[in-house]
C-alpha positions in Angstrom: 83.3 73.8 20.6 83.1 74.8 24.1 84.9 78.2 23.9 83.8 81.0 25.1 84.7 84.8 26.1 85.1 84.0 29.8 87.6 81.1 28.6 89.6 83.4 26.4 89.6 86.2 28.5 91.0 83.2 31.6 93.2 81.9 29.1 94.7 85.6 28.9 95.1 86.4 32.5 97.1 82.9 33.1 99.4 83.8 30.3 100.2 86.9 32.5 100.1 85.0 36.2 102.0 82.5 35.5 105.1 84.6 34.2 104.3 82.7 30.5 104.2 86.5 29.0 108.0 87.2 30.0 108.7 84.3 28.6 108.5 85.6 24.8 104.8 84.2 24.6 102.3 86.8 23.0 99.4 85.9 21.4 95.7 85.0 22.4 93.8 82.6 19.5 90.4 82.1 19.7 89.5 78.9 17.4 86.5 77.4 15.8 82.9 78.7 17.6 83.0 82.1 18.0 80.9 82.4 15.1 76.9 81.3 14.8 76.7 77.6 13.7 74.8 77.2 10.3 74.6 73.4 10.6 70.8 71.9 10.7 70.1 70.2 13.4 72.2 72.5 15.8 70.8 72.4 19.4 73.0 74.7 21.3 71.0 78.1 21.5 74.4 79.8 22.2 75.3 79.3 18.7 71.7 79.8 16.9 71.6 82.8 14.8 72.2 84.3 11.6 75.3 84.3 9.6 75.5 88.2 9.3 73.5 91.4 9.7 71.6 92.9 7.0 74.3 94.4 5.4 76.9 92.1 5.2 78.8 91.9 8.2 80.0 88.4 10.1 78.0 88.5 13.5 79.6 86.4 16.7 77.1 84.1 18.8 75.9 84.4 22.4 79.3 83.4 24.0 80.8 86.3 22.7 78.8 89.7 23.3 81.4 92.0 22.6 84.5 90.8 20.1 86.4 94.6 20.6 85.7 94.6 24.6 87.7 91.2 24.4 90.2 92.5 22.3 90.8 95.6 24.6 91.0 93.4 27.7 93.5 90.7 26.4 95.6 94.0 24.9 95.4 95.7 27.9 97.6 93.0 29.5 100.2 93.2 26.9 99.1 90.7 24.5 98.1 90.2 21.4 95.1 88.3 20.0 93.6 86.0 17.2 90.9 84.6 15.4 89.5 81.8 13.2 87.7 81.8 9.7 87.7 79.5 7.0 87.5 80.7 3.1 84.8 78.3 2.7 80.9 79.2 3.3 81.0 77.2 7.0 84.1 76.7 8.9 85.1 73.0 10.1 82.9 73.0 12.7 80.1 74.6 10.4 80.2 78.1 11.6 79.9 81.0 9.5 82.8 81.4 6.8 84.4 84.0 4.5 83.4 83.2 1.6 82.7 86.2 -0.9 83.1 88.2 2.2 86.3 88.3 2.5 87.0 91.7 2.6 84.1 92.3 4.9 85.2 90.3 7.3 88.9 91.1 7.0 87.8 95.0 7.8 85.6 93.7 10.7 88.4 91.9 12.7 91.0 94.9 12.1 88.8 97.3 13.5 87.5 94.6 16.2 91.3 94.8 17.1 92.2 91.0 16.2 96.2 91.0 15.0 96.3 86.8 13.6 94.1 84.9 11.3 93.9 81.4 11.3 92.6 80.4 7.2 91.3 76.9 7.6 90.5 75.8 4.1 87.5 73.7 5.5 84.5 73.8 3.5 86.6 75.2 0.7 87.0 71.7 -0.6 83.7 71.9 -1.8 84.3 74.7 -4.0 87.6 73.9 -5.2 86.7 70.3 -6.4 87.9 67.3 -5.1 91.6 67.3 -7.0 91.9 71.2 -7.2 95.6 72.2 -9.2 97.8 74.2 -8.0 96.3 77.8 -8.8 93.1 76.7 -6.9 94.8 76.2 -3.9 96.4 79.5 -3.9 93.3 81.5 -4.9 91.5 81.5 -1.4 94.9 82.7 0.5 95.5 85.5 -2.1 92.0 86.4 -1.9 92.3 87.0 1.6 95.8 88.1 1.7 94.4 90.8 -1.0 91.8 91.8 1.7 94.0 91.8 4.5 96.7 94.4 3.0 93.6 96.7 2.4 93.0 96.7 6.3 94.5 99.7 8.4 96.3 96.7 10.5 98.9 94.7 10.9 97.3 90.9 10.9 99.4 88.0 10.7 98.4 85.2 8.9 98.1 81.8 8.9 97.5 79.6 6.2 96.1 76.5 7.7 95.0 73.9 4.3 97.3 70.6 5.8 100.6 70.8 3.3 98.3 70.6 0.4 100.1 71.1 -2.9 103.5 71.4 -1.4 102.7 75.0 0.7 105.9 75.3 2.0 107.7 75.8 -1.3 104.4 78.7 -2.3 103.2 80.2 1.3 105.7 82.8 1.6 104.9 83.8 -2.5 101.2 84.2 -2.2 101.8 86.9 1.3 101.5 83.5 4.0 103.3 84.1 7.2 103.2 80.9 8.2 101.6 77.9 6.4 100.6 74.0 8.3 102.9 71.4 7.0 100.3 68.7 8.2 97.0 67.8 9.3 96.0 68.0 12.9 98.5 66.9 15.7 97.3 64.0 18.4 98.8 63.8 21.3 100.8 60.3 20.9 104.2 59.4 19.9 103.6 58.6 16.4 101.8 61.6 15.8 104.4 63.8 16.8 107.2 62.4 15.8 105.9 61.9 12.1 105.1 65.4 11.9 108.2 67.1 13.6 111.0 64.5 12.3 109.0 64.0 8.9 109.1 67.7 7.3 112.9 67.2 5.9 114.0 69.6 3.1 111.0 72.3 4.4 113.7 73.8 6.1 114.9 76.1 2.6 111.8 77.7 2.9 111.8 79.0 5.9 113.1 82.4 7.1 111.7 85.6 9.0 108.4 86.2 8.6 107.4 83.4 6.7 107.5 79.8 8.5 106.7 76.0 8.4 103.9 75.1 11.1 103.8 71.5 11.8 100.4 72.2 14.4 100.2 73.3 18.0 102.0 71.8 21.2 100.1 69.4 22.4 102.1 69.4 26.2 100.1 69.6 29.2 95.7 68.9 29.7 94.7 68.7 26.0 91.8 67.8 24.4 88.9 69.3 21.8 86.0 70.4 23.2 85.0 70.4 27.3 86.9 66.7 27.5 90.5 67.6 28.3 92.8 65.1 29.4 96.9 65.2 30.5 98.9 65.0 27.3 99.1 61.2 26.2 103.0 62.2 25.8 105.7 60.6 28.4 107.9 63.4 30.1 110.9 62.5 27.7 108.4 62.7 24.6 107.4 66.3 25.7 110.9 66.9 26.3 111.5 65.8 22.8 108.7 67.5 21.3 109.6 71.3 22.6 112.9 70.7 21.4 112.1 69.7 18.0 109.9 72.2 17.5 112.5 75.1 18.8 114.9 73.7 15.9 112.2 73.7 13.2 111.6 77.4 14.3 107.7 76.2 14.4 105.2 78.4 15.7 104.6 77.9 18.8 101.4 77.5 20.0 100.0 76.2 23.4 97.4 73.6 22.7 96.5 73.4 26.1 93.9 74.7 29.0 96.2 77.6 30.3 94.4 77.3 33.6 95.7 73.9 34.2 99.5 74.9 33.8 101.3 72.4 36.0 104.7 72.8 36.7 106.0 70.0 34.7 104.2 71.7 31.9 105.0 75.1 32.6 108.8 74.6 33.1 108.7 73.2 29.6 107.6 76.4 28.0 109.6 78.5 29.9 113.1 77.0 29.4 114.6 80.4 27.9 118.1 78.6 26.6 115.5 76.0 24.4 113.3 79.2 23.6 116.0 81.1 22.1 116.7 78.4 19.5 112.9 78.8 18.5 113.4 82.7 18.3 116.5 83.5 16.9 116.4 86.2 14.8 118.5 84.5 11.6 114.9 82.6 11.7 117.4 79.6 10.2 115.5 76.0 10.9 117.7 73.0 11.5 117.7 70.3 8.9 117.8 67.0 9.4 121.5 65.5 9.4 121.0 62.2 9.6 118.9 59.1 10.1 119.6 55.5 10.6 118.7 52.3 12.8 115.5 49.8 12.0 113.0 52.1 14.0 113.9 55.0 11.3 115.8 57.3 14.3 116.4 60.8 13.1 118.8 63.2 14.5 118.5 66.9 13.4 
């Protein structure tokens, strides 16, 4: 909730200072809050304002005065850049979503310059129903997938709707390039482990262009909002958790303030022989081999 364009456009330059960017790292995603907030009650006067213009189009709040100025500038430095909608009417934080303007706002982040979508189903739930089948869950992603080939852009997207209905074995069908196998990561043992040793059998579904997400790194100072803290992960566990997700061929996706990068941290993400695991171009994930002991200990 605290983002703004001064933090992306930080988050940008540190990807290039700190030698991240030669590392195989690419993309700048800005989350949740870059849109006006529609929730009563909402204080902040960054985020007052209306959902869209008069004629249709999704409008960005005070923090971000000029979407294709921020596109050009983290471009400009080699990179590439995303953004966040949901296919409901509010996003999770109740910001303005995509519903029935999909297309609209699908045309306005290709020409903003924007080359990943996060689709967080969100609000959706409300218009789905509370035990939506199968064809339910698809509809919003092809919707959107539908609007997204009739852009003039490449945009990678990201189905984001927690492993409902089995995704994995459906993402790649319905035009996902990658799809989250869980809910959101914490950063604590349990919480990583269940979700990077728990997806066994996903790995069929994987392949080039098309990939299980079990949720960003959470390595390094962490944290939602402006309360960041240094990841509640031991040095081994981060060890462990880079690893594991280089075999699943995850997504990999810095969770953390890029500003903070210590050098703990940053040796972590730019260990090229682990990194090459991640990015080899068969695009096979490891599967899970076997599993024994009381504690449930998995080797892949």
């Amino acid at each position: 909730s605290a983002v703004d364009e001064g933090k992306v456009k930080s988050a940008a330059a540190a990807m290039v200072n700190s030698g991240l960017i030669n590392h195989g790292w690419t993309y700048i995603n800005t989350d949740d809050y870059w849109e006006n907030n529609q929730r009563r009650g909402r204080t902040d006067p960054t985020l007052a304002g209306p959902a869209r213009s008069p004629d249709g189009n999704i409008l960005p709040n005070k923090r971000f005065p000029d979407m294709k100025g921020l596109t050009d500038y983290i471009h400009a430095r080699g990179l590439k850049c995303g953004l966040y909608s949901s296919p409901g009417p509010t996003t999770c934080g109740g910001c303005t979503g995509s519903y029935q303007h999909e297309q609209q706002d699908a045309t306005q982040w290709a020409a903003w310059g924007f080359d990943y979508i996060k689709y967080d189903w969100c609000s959706y739930g409300g218009i789905a129903g509370r035990n939506p089948d199968l064809a339910a869950m698809q509809k919003p992603y092809r919707v959107m997938r539908d609007a997204l080939n009739h852009c003039d852009r490449d945009i990678l997207f990201s189905l984001c709707q927690y492993g409902m209905g089995n995704v994995w074995e459906w993402g790649d069908q319905i035009g996902g390039n990658s799809w989250r196998t869980t809910g959101d990561i914490r950063d604590n043992w349990q919480s990583m482990s269940s979700f990077g040793f728990g997806p066994n059998g996903h790995e069929k579904y994987a392949e080039p262009g098309h990939w299980n997400d079990p949720d960003m790194l959470v390595v390094g100072y962490v944290g939602w909002g402006p309360r960041l803290h240094p990841s509640g992960l031991t040095p081994n566990e981060q060890y462990t958790h880079i690893s594991l997700w280089c075999l699943l061929d995850a997504p990999l996706l810095i969770g953390c303030d890029m500003t903070k990068l210590d050098s703990f941290t940053l040796g972590l993400l730019t260990n090229d022989e682990v990194l090459a695991v991640n990015q080899d171009a068969l695009g096979k994930q490891a599967a899970r081999v076997l599993k024994t002991g009381p504690g449930g200990m998995i080797e892949v």
